[in-house]
C-alpha positions as CSV (number, residue, x, y, z in Angstrom):
1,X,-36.8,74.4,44.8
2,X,-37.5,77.3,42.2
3,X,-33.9,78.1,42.5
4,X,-32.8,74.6,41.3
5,X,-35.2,74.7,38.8
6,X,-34.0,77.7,37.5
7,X,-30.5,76.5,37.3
8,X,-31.6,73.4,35.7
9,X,-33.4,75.3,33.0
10,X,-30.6,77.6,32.1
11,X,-28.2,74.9,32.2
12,X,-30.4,72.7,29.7
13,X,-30.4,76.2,27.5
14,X,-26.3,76.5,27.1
15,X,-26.3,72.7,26.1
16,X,-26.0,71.6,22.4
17,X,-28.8,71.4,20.6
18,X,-28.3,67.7,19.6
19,X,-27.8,66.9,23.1
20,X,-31.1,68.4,23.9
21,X,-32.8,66.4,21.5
22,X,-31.1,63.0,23.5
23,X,-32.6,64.4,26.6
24,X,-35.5,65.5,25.7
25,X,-36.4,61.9,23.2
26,X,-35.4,59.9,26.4
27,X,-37.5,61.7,29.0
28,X,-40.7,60.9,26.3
29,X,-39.9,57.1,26.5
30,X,-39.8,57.3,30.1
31,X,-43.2,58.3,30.6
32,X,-44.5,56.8,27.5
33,X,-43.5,53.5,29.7
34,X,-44.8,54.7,33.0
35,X,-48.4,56.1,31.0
36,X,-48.8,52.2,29.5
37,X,-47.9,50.5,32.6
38,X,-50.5,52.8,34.4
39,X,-53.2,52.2,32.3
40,X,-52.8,48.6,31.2
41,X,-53.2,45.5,33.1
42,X,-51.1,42.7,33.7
43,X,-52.4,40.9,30.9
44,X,-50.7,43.0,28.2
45,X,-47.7,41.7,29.6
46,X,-47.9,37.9,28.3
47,X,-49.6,36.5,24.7
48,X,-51.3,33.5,25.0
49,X,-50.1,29.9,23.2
50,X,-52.1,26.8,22.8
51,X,-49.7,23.6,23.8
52,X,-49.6,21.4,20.4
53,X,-49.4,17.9,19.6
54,X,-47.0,17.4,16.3
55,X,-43.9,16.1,15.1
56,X,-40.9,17.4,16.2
57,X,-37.5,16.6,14.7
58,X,-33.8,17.8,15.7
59,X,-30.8,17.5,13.4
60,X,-27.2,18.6,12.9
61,X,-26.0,21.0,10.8
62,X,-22.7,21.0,8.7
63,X,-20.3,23.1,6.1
64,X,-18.2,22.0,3.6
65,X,-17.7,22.3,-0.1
66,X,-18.4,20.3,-3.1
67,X,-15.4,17.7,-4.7
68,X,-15.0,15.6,-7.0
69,X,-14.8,11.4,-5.6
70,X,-12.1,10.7,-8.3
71,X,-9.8,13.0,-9.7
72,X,-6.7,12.0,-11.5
73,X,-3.9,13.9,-10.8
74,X,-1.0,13.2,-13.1
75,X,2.3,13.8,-11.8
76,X,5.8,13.1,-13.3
77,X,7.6,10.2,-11.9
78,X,10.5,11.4,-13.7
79,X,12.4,14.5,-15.7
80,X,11.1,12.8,-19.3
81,X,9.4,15.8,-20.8
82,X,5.3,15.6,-22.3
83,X,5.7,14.6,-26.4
84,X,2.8,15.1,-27.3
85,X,-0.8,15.8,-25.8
86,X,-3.7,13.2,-26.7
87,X,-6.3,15.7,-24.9
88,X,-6.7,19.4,-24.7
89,X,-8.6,21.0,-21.7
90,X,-12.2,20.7,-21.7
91,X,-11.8,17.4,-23.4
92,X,-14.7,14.6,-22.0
93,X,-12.0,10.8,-21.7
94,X,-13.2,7.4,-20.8
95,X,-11.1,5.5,-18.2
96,X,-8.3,3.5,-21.2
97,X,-8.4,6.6,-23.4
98,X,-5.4,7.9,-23.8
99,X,-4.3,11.1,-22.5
100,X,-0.2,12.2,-23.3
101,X,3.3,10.4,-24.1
102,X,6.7,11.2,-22.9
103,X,9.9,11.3,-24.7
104,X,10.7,7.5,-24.3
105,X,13.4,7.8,-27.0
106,X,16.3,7.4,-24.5
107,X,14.3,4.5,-23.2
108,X,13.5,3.2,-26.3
109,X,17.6,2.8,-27.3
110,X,18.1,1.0,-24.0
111,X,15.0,-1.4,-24.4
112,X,16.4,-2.9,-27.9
113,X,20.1,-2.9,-25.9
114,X,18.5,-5.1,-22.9
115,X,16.3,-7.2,-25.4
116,X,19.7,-8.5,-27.1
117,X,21.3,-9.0,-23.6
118,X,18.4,-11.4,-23.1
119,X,18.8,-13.3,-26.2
120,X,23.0,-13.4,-25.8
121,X,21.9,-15.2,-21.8
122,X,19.7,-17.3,-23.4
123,X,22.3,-18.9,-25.8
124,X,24.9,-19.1,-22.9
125,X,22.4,-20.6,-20.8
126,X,21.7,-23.3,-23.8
127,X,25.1,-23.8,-24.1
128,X,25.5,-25.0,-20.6
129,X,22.6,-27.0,-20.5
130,X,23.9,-28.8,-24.0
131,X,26.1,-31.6,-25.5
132,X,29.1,-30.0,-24.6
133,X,28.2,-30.6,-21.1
134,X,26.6,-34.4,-21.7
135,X,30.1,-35.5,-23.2
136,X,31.9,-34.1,-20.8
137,X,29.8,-36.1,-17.6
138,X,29.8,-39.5,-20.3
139,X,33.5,-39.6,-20.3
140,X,33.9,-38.8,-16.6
141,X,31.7,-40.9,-15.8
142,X,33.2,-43.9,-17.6
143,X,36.5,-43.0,-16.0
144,X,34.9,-43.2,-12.8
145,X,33.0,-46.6,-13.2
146,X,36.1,-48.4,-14.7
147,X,38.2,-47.0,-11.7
148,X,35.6,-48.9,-9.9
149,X,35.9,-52.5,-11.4
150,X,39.8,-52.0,-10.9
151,X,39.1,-51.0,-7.0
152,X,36.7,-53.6,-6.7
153,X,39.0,-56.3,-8.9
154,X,41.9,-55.7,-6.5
155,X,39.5,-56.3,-2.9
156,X,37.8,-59.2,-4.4
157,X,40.9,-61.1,-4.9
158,X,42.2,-62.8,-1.6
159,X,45.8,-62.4,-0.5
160,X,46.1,-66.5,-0.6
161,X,45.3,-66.4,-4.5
162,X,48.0,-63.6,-5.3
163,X,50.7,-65.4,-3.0
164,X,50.0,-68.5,-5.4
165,X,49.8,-66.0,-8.4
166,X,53.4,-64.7,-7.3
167,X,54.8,-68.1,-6.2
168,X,53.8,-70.1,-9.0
169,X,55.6,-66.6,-11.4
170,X,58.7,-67.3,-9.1
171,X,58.9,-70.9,-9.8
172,X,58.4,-70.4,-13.4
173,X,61.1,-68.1,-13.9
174,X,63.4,-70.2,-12.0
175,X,62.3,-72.8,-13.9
176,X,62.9,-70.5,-16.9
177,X,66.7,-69.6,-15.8
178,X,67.6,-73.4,-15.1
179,X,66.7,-73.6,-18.7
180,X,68.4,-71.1,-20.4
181,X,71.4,-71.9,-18.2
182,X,71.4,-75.3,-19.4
183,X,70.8,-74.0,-23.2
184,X,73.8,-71.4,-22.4
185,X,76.1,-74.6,-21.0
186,X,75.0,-76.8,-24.4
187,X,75.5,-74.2,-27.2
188,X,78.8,-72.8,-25.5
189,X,80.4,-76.9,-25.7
190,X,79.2,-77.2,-29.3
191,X,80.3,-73.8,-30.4
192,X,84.0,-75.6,-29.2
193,X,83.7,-78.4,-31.0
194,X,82.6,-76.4,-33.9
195,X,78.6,-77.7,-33.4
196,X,76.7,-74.2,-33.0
197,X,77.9,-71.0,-34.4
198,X,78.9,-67.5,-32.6
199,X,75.2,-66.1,-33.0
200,X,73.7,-69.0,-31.5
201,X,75.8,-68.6,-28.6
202,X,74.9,-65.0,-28.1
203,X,71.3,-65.9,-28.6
204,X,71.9,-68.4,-26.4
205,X,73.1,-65.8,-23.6
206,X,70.3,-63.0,-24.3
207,X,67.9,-65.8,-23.2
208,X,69.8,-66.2,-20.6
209,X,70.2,-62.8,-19.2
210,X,66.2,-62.1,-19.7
211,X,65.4,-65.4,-17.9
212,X,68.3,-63.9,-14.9
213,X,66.2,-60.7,-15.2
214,X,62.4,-61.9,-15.0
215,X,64.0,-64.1,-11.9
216,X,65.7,-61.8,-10.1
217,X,61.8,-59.4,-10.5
218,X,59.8,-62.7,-9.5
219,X,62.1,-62.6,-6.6
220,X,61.6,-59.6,-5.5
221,X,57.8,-60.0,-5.6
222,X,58.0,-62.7,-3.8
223,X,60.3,-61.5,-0.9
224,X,58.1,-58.0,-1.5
225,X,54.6,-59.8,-1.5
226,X,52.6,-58.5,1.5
227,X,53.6,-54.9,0.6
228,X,53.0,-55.7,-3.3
229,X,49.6,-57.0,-2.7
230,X,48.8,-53.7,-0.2
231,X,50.0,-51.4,-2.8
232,X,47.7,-52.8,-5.4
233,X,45.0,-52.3,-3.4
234,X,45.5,-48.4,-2.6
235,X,46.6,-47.9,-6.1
236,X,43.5,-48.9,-6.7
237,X,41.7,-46.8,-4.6
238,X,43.6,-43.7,-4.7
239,X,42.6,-44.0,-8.3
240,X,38.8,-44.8,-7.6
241,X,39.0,-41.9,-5.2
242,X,40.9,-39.6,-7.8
243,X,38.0,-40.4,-10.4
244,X,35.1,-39.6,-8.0
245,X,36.9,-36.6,-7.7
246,X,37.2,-35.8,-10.9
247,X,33.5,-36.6,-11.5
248,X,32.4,-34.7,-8.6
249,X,34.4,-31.3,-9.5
250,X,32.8,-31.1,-13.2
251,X,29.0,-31.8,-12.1
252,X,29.8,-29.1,-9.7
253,X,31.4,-27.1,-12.7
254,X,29.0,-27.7,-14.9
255,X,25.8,-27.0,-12.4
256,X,27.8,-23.8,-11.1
257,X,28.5,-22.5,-15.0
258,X,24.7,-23.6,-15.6
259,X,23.4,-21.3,-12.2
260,X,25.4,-18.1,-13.5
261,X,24.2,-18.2,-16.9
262,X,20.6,-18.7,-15.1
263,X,21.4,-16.1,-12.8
264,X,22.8,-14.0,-15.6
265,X,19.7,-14.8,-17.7
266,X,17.3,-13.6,-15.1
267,X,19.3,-10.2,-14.7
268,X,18.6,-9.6,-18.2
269,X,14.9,-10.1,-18.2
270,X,14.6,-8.4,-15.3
271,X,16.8,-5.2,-16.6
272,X,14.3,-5.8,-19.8
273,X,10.9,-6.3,-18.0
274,X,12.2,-3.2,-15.6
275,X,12.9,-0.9,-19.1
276,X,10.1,-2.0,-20.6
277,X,7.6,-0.7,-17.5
278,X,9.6,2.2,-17.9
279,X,8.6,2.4,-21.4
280,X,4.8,1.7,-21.1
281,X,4.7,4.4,-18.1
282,X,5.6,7.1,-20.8
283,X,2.4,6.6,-22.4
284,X,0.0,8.0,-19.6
285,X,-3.9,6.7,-19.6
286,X,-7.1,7.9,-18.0
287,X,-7.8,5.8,-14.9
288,X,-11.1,8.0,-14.7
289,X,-14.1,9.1,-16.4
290,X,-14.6,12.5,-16.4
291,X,-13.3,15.8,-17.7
292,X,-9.6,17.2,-18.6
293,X,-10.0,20.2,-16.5
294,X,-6.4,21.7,-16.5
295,X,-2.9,20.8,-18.6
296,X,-0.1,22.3,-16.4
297,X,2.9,22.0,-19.2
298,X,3.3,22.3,-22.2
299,X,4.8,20.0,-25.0
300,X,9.0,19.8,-24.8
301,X,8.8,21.5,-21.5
302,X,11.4,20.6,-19.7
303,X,10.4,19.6,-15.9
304,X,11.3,17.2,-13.1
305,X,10.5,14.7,-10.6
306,X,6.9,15.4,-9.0
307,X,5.5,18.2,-11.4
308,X,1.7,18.3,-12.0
309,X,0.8,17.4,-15.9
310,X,-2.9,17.5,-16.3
311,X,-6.2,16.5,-13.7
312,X,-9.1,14.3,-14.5
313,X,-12.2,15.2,-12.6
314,X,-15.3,13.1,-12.7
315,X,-18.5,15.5,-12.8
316,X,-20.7,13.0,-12.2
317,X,-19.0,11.4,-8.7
318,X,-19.4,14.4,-6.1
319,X,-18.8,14.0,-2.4
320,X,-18.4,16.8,0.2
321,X,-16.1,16.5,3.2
322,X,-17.5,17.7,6.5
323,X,-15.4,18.5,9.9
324,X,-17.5,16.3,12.9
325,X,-16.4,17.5,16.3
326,X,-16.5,14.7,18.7
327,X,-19.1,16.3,20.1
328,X,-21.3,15.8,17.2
329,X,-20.1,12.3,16.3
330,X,-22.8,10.5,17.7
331,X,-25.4,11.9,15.0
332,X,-23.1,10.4,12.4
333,X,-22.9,6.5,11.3
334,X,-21.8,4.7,8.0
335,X,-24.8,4.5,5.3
336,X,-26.7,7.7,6.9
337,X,-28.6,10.3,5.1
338,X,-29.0,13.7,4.9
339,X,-30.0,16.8,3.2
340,X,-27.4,18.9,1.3
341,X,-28.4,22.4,0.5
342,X,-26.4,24.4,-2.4
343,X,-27.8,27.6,-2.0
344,X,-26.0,29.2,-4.8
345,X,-27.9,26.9,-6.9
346,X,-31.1,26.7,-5.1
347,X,-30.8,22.9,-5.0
348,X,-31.4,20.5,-2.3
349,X,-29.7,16.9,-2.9
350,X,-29.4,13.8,-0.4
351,X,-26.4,12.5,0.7
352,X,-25.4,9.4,1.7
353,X,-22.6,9.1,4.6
354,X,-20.0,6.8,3.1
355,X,-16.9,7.1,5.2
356,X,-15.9,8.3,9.0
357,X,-11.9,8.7,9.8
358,X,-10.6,7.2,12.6
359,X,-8.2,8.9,13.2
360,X,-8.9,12.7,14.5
361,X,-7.9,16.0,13.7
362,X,-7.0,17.8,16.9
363,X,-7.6,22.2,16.0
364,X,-7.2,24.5,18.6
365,X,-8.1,21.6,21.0
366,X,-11.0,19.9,19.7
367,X,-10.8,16.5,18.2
368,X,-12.5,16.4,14.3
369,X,-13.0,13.7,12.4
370,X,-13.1,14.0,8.7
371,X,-16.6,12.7,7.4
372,X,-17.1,12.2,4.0
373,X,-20.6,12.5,2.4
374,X,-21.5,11.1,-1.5
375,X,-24.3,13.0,-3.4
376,X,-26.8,12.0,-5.3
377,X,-26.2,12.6,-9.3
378,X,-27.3,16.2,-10.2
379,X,-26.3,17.5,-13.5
380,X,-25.9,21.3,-12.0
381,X,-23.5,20.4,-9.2
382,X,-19.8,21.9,-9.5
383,X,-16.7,21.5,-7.7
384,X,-16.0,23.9,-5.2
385,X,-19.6,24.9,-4.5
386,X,-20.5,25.4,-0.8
387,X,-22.9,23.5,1.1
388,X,-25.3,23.3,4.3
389,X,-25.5,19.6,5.5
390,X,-28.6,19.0,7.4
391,X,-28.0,16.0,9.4
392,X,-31.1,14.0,11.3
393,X,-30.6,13.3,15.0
394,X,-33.6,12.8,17.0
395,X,-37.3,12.8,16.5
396,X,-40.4,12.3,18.2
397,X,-44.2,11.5,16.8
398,X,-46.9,13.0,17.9
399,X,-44.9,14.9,21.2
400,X,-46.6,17.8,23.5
401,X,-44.7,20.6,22.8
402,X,-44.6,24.5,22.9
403,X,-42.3,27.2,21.8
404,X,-39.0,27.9,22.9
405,X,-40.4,31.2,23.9
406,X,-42.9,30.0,26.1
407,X,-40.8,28.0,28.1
408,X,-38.5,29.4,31.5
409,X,-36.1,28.6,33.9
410,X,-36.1,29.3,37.5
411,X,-32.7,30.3,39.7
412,X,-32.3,26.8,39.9
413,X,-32.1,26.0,36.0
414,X,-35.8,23.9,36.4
415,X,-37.9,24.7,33.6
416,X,-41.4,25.8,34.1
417,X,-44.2,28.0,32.4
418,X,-46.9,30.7,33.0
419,X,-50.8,30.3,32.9
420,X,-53.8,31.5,34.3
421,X,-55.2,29.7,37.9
422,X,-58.7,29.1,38.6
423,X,-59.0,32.7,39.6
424,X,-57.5,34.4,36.4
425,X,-54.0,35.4,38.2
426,X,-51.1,34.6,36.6
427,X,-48.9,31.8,38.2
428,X,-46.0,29.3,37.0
429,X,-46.1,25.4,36.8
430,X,-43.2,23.0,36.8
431,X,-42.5,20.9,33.4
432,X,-40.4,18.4,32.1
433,X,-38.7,18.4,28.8
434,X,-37.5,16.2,26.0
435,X,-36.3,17.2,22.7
436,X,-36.1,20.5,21.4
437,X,-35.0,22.1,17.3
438,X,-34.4,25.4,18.6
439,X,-38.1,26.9,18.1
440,X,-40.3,24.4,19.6
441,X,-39.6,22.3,22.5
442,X,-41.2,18.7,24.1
443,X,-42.9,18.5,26.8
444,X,-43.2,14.9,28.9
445,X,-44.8,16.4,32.0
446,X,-46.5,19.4,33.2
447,X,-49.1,20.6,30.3
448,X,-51.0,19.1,28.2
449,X,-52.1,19.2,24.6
450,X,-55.1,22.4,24.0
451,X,-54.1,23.6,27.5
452,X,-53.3,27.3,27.0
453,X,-50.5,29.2,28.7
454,X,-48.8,32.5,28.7
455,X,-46.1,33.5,26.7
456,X,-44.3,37.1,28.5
457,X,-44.0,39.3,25.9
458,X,-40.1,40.7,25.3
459,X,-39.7,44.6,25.8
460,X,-39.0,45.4,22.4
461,X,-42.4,43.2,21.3
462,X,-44.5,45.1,23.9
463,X,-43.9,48.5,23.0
464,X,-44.4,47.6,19.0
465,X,-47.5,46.1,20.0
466,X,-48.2,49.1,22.4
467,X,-47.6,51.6,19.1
């Protein structure tokens, strides 16, 4: 025994001196703990709590930072560069006030192009619509009506009436002929006995060879008289027919010259109306209160389709957009407050919840719905500011409860806690739980309110108390 002691000793002597110092500190705290157990009793080991009836609320806590409800972000919708600036940076603008114009020069030479394109479709238009056109469907349409009385003349008259009609012509020229053949005969045996002269024998035998003529035509109408009477009646309606036609083709002439120059008149208000947006999107407007917090070009600068030109940012409209698990959903609804806290600021604001997505976020996978939260007006809020929301969940009035500290949990997870028996020895007692916050904890059976129990005391906390 001597020998290892020995051995021990001048082994401890070759070691380093700060290794020493280890041992030797660590040997002292060993007995230090064996000296206080010795000489204390077991009831150094717990504090003692009084169970408490109050109020006990939980809640949900939050991150996010502080933005601006409406900001105006004005981006070019085309390559027309800034001509001038309205605003500078800094500026305070009313929603109407105006904030830049663009080069609307090019614009402006096309507008006053289009605008007499307009007027040029307007007078085409008016000369379709005009007297030109009512002339034009008067005559047509006189040509067509008396078409009609000659179509309806010819069927109205039966084929017994123009048989007599052609008969009674035939027996008049005959009648005609015998006539002039006589006359012929008479003159021609006076003009040998010296009675009639030469020329009234040649007049004698013209009127003869007309009356020959108008017989031999009378003839043929008569031997030609079903096919003459036929003939007169499609005559009559190829003509009728021909004049509807006719009618037909310029109404549809003039309607179809009338719906181009419509047509043609509406593409030139609309190639006017189009320019003329055109033109009244180069001068750019506020469509917020607030403040001109940064110009991103400058005047003449050339840039294109999609580059920033200035932001709007209302100061007095701030919201702050939070990340809700799905987890946490359920302590959020529509209309809900809570309690903001800038720290930076050492200001606490309410906040009211105004909209949940619908659709989630899914990170790393946990779903996340974006949550957005409008504050109440504070003139020393700023964009960008962090914040701690401090959302209510659950609360109870006047509940049993005891600290977190106090309470324990057995191999079976079944909460319970220490207290003195009849006898003064320390033994456990089943309880059941409600809510907790984290530092104090509700208890619905097992203790109640004034009854004292034990609270162990940590190692750390025992040997400060100890000291």
């Amino acid at each position: 025994m001597k020998s290892k002691i020995s051995a021990f000793v001048t082994k401890f002597k070759n070691l380093p001196k700060k290794r020493k110092i280890i041992i030797v500190a660590g040997i002292i705290i060993v007995l230090l703990f064996l000296i206080i157990n010795r000489s204390k009793s077991d009831s150094g080991m717990y504090t003692e709590e009084v169970v408490k009836t109050q109020d006990i609320n939980t809640f949900y806590s939050f991150s996010g930072n502080i933005e601006s409800n409406d900001i105006q972000e004005v981006v070019s919708i085309s390559n027309l560069s800034v001509k001038k600036f309205h605003v500078e940076e800094g500026d305070q603008v009313k929603v109407g006030d105006l904030l830049l114009e663009l080069d609307d020069n090019t614009i402006a030479s096309s507008l006053k192009q289009a605008e007499a394109g307009v007027e040029l479709a307007k007078i085409n238009l008016d000369m379709a619509k005009g007297a030109s056109k009512n002339q034009q469907l008067t005559q047509a349409k006189l040509n067509l009506n008396t078409a009609q009385l000659n179509y309806d003349a010819a069927i109205s008259t039966s084929k017994d009436q123009q048989s007599l009609q052609i008969t009674n012509a035939l027996k008049a020229a005959q009648l005609a002929f015998d006539n002039a053949t006589l006359q012929l005969e008479r003159v021609k045996g006076l003009y040998e006995i010296g009675g009639a002269s030469q020329v009234d024998v040649e007049q004698a035998q013209t009127a003869y060879d007309q009356a020959l003529m108008q017989l031999n035509a009378a003839q043929v109408n008569f031997d030609n008289m079903e096919k003459t009477i036929n003939q007169s009646i499609e005559l009559a309606k190829e003509q009728l027919e021909a004049a509807e036609k006719s009618y037909n083709a310029l109404v549809d002439s003039l309607n179809n010259n009338i719906r181009i120059a419509e047509e043609q008149l509406i593409q030139a208000e609309a190639s006017y109306d189009l320019l003329k947006e055109q033109l009244d999107d180069t001068r750019i407007y506020a469509e917020v209160d607030g403040e001109v917090s940064e110009i991103h070009v400058t005047e003449n600068q050339s840039i294109i389709m999609g580059t920033p030109i200035m932001d709007v940012v209302d100061h007095n409209n701030f919201i702050v957009k939070l990340k809700v698990d799905e987890y946490d959903l359920k302590a959020i609804s529509l209309g809900k407050k809570a309690e903001v806290t800038i720290s930076a600021l050492g200001e606490k604001v309410v906040g009211t919840v105004t909209d949940i997505s619908k659709q989630a976020k899914v990170v790393e996978g946990v779903s996340f719905f974006e949550t957005t939260i409008k504050l109440e007006d504070n003139e020393h809020l700023r964009v960008g500011i962090s914040t701690e929301v401090i959302m209510p969940h659950e609360s109870v009035k006047n509940a049993t409860t005891i600290s977190m500290k106090a309470l324990q949990f057995d191999d079976e997870n079944k909460p319970y806690v220490y207290y003195r028996d009849s006898k003064g020895s320390i033994s456990t007692k089943a309880v059941t739980v409600g809510i907790n916050d984290g530092i104090i904890v509700e208890i619905l059976e097992g203790v109640e309110s004034g009854e004292t129990i034990l609270v162990p005391r940590t190692y750390p906390d025992f040997l400060m108390t100890e000291s």
